[in-house]
DRENMI-145944 format. One record per residue (C-alpha): x, z, y; residue in one letter. Coordinates in nm, 3 decimals, padded with zeros to 5 digits. Example, Ala and Ser with C-alpha at 12.3 -4.5 7.8 and 13.67 -1.06 7.14 Angstrom:
% residues 2
RONU        px        pz        py   type
RONU    01.230    00.780   -00.450      A
RONU    01.367    00.714   -00.106      S
END
This chain:
% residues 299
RONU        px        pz        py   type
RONU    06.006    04.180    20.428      X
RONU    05.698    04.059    20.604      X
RONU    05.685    04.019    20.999      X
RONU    05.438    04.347    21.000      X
RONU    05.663    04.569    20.773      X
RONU    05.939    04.526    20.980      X
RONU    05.711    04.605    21.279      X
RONU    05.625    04.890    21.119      X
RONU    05.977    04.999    21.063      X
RONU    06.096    04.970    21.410      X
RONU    05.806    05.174    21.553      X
RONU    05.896    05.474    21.283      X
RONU    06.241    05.416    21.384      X
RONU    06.143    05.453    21.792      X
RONU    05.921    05.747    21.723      X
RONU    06.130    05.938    21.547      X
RONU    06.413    05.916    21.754      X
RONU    06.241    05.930    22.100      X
RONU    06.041    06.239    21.992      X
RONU    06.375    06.400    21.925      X
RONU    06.380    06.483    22.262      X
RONU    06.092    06.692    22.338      X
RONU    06.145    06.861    21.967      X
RONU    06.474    06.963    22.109      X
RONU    06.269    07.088    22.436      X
RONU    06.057    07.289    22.146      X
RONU    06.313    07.413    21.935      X
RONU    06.523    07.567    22.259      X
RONU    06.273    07.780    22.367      X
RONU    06.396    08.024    22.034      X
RONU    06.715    07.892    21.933      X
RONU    06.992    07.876    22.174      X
RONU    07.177    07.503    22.193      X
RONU    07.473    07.646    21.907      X
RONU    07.223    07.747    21.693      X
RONU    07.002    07.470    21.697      X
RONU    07.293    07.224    21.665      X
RONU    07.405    07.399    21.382      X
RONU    07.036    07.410    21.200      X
RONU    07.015    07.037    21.290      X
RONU    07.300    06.921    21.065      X
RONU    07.259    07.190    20.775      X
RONU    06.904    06.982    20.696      X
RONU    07.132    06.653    20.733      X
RONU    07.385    06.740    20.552      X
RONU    07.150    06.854    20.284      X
RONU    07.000    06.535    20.288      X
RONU    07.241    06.325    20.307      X
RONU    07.440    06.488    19.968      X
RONU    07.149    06.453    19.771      X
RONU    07.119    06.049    19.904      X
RONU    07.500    05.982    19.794      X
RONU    07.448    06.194    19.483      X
RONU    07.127    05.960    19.412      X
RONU    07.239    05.664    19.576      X
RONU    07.662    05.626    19.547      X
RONU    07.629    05.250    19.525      X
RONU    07.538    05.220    19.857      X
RONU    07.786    05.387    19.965      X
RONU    08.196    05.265    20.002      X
RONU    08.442    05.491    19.840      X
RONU    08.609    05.783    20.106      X
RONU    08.956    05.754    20.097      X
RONU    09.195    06.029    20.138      X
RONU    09.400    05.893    20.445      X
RONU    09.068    05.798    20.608      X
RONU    08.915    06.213    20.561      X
RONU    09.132    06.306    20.904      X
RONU    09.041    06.067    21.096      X
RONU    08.664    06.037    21.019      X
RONU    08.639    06.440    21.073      X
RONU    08.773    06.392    21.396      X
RONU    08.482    06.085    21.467      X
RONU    08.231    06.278    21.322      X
RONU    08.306    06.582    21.551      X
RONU    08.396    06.421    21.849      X
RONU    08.123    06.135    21.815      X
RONU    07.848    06.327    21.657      X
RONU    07.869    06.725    21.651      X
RONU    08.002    06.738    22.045      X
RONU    07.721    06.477    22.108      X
RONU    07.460    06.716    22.025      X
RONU    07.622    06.961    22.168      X
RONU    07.613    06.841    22.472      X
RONU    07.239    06.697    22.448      X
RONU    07.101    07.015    22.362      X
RONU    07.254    07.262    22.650      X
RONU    07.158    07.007    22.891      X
RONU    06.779    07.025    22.767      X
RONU    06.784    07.343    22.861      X
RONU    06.694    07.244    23.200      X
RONU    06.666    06.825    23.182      X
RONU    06.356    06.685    23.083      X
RONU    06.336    06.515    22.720      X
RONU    06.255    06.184    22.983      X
RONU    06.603    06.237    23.164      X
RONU    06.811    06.307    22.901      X
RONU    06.661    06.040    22.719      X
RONU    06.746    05.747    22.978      X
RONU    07.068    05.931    23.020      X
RONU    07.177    05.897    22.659      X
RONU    07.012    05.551    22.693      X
RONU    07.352    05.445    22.880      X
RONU    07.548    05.477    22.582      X
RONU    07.536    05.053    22.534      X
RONU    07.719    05.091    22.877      X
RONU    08.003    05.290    22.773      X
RONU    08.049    05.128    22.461      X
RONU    08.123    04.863    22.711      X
RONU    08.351    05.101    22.909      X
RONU    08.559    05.222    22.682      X
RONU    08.602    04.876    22.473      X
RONU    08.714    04.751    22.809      X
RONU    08.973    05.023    22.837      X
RONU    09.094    05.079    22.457      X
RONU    08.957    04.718    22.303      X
RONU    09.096    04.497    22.563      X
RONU    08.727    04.383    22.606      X
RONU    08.689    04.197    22.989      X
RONU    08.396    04.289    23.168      X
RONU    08.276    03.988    23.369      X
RONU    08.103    04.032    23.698      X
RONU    07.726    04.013    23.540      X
RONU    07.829    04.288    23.297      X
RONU    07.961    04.532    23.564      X
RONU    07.658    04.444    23.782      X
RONU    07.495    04.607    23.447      X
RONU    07.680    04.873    23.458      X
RONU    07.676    04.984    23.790      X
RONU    07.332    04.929    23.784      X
RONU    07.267    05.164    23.476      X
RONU    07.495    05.397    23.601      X
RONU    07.334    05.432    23.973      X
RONU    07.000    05.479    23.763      X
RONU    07.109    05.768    23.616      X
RONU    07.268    05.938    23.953      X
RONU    06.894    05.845    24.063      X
RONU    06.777    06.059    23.802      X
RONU    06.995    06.308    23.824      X
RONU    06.959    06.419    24.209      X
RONU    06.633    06.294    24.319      X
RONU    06.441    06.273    23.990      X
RONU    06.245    06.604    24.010      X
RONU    06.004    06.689    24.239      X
RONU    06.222    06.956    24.380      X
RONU    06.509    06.786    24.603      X
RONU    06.699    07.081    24.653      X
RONU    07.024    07.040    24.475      X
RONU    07.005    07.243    24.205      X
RONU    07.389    07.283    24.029      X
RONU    07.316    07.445    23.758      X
RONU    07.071    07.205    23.642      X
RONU    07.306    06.896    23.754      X
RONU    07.557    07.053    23.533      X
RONU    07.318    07.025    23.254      X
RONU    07.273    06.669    23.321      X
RONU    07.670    06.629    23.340      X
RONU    07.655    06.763    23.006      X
RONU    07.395    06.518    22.863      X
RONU    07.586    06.236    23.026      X
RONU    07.921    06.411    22.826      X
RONU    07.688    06.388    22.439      X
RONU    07.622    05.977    22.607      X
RONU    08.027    05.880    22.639      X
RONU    08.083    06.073    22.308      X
RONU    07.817    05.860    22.147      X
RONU    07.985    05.528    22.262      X
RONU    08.316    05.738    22.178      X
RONU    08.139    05.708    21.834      X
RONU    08.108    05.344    21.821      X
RONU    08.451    05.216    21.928      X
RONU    08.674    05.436    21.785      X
RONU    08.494    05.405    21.471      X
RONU    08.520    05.002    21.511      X
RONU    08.859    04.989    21.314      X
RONU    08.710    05.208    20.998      X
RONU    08.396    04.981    20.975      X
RONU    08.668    04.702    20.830      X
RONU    08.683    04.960    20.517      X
RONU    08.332    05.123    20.519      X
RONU    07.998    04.968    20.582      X
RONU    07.811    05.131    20.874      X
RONU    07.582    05.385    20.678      X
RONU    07.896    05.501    20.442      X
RONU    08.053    05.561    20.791      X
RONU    07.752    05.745    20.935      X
RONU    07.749    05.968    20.658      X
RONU    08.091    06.069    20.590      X
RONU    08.138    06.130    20.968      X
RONU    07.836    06.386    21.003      X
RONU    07.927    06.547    20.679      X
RONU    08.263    06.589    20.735      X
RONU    08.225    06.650    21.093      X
RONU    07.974    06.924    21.063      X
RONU    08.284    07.155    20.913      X
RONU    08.387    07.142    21.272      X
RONU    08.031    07.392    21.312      X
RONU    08.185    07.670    21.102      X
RONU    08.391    07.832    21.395      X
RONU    08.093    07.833    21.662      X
RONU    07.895    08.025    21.458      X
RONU    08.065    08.344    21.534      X
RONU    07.987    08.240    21.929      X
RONU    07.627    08.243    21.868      X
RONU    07.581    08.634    21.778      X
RONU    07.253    08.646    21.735      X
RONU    07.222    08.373    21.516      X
RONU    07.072    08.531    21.227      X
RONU    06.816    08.700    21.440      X
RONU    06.659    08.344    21.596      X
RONU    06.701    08.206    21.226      X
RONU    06.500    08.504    21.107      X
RONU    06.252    08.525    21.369      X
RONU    06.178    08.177    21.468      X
RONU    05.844    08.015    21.449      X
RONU    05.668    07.804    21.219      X
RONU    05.683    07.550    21.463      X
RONU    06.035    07.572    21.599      X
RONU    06.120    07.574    21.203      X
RONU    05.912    07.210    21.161      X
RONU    06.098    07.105    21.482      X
RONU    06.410    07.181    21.351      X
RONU    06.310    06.935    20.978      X
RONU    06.201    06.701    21.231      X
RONU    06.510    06.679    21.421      X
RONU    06.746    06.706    21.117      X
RONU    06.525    06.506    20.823      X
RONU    06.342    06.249    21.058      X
RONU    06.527    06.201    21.385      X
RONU    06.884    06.229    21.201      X
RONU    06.861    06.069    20.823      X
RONU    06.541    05.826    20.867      X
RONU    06.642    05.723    21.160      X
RONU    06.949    05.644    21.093      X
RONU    06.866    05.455    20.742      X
RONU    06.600    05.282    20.944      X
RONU    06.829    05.152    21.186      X
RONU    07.089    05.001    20.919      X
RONU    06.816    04.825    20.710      X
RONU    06.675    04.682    21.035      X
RONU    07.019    04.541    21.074      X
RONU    07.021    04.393    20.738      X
RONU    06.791    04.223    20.805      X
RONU    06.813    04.113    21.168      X
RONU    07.098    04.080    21.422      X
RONU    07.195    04.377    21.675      X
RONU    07.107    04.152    21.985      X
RONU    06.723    04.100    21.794      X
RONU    06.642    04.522    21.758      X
RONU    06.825    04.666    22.086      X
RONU    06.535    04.548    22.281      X
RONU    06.299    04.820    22.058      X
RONU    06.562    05.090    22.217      X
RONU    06.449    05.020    22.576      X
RONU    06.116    05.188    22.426      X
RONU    06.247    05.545    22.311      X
RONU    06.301    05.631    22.686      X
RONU    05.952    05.529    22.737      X
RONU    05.804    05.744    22.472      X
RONU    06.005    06.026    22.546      X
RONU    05.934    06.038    22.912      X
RONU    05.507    06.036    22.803      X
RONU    05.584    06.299    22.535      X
RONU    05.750    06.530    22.783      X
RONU    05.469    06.453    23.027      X
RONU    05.159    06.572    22.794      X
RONU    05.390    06.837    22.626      X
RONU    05.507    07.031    22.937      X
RONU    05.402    06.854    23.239      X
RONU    05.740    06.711    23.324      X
RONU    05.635    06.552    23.643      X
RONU    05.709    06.173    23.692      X
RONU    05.822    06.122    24.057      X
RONU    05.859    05.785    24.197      X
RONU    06.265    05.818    24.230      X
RONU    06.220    05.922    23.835      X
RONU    06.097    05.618    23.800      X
RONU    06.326    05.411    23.993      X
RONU    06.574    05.562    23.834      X
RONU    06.460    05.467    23.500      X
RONU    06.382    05.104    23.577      X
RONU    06.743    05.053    23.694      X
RONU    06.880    05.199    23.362      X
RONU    06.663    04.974    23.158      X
RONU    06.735    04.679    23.374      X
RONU    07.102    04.748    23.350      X
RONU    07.079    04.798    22.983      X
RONU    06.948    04.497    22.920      X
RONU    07.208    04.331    23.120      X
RONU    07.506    04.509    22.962      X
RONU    07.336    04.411    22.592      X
RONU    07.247    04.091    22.631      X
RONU    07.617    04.014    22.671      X
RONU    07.745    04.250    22.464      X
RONU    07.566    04.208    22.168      X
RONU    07.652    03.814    22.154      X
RONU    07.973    03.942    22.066      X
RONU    07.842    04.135    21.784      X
RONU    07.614    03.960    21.604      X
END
């Protein structure tokens, strides 16, 4: 692949998975965060069955003893992510919970430390205190309002909840990756996880109303979330990886807060206060601290 192509690439791949967070904004204003979870992953799931259908030789064969624990991943990791994600967007800007979820390099770190028997040094916790007093930043001075609001901190306790089940994601799916490559993993854990949706269906009641009455654009939201932000994304990400090491592509992740942040900006005047951005800077800087050590370990 030329130089250009695989620019090319990475800037679909950042675009499509930073503008999941305003489409998320879009898509709550009819569907509540159940339904819209639940929307999300019927166009994955979709999508992905008709990819291992087409394409089984890229994928490594399930086996039976493995089904239990990769629901429980794919739940956990993936369904509960969203979850989370989308109730706090309720009230958290598509900026915030983007830098929010952005921490998730930090507890990978975290929980490896704890579980993995990883050691944290003192320039990697200087990374992640540094990340994690961005996000406190964020969270209580990052609107122009400095009232504390609880209801809408809760929300961002709830985004920061989908961020440690992401890096939940990663190292307790560390030991499975020695029997499935990462994109077999992916898939099997969102389709099998996504049987976890069936029961909260009945604690969205009027589910079949917003399905039935949503807009044309809440609809296109919803493909975009589920076909672009979910399966190209995620195919993106693995053929970048293919090709180049995890330490040479994180730095294209400290963009997708970036993006977000402007999205939310010109799409609903989300203002951009200076602690916002203070905030911000100190998660990136932090990230790149915590990555640049950890990913020399994964390469």
């Amino acid at each position: 692949m030329k130089n250009w192509q695989f620019q090319t690439m990475m800037l679909v791949m950042v675009i499509v998975w930073a503008m999941a967070f305003p489409f998320i904004k879009i898509s709550l204003e009819e569907l509540s965060f159940i339904t819209l979870t639940i929307l999300r992953f019927l166009v994955v799931c979709i999508a992905f069955l008709i990819l291992l259908i087409l394409k089984k030789n890229l994928f490594s064969k399930l086996q039976k003893k493995d089904i239990l624990p990769i629901f429980l991943l794919g739940f956990f990791g993936v369904m509960v992510y969203h979850f989370g994600l989308n109730y706090g967007e309720q009230l958290v800007s598509p900026g915030a919970a983007s830098l929010i979820i952005a921490t998730i390099p930090v507890f990978i770190l975290i929980l490896a430390t704890i579980f993995l028997k990883e050691k944290v040094g003192p320039i990697k916790l200087f990374g992640i205190l540094l990340a994690l007093a961005g996000v406190v930043i964020i969270s209580l001075w990052g609107k122009e309002n400095t009232n504390i609001d609880f209801e809408y901190l809760f929300a961002a306790f709830a985004v920061l909840i989908a961020a440690i089940m992401g890096a939940f994601y990663t190292v307790a799916g560390k030991k499975l990756l020695s029997r499935y490559n990462a994109l077999s993993l992916t898939v099997y854990a969102m389709l099998l996880g996504c049987f976890g949706l069936i029961p909260f269906a009945f604690l969205s009641p009027n589910i079949v109303e917003e399905v039935t009455t949503m807009s044309t654009t809440v609809l296109g939201s919803v493909i975009f979330l589920g076909l672009f932000s979910s399966v190209i994304g995620y195919v993106v990400w693995y053929v970048a990886l293919e090709i180049k090491s995890a330490s040479d592509i994180s730095a294209y992740l400290y963009a997708i807060p970036v993006v977000a942040t402007i999205a939310s900006y010109f799409l609903f005047g989300d203002e951009i206060t200076l602690m916002f951005i203070l905030g911000g800077i100190l998660v990136i800087i932090g990230l790149a601290i915590v990555n640049k050590k950890w990913n020399q370990k994964i390469d």
